[in-house]
C-alpha positions in Angstrom: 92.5 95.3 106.2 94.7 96.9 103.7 96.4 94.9 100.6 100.3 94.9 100.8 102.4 94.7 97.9 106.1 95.1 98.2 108.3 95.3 94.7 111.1 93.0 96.4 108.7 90.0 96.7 108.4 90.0 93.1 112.0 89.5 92.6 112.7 93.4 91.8 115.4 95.2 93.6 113.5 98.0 94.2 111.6 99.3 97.8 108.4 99.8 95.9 105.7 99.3 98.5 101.6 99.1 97.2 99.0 99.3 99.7 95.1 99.7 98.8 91.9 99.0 100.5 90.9 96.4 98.4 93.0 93.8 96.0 91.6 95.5 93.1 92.8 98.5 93.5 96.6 97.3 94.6 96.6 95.4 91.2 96.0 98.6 89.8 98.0 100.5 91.9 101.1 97.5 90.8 100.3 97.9 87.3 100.9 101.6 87.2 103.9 101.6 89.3 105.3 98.3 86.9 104.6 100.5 84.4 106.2 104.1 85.5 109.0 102.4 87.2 110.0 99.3 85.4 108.6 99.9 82.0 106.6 97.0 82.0 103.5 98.2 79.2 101.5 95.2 80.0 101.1 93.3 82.8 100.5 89.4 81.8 98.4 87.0 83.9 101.5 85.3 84.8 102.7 88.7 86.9 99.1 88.8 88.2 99.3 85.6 89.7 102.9 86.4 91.1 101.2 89.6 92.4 98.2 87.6 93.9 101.0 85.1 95.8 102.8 87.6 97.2 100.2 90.1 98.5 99.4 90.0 102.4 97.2 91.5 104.7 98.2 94.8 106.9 96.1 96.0 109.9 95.5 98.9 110.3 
């Protein structure tokens, strides 16, 4: 199943959409865009958690 991530969930109006094979990787792929995007430089374990919450399962 793939990891979903959309930006909006997080409380960002912006249609930034993750999706990964594993929750690893869409926690990396978040980071980078948070980081490109919204110039967030570090992503605190508060935004993890948020990210964690959020995140759903897409079949394929």
């Amino acid at each position: 199943m793939t990891k979903v991530v959309c930006c909006r969930d997080l409380g960002f109006d912006c249609d930034g959409v993750v999706r990964a094979e594993t929750e690893e990787e869409a926690l990396k792929q978040v980071a980078a865009h948070a980081k490109a995007v919204h110039n967030l430089e570090t992503v605190s374990e508060e935004v993890i958690a948020k990210v964690r919450q959020v995140m759903r399962d897409e079949d394929e």
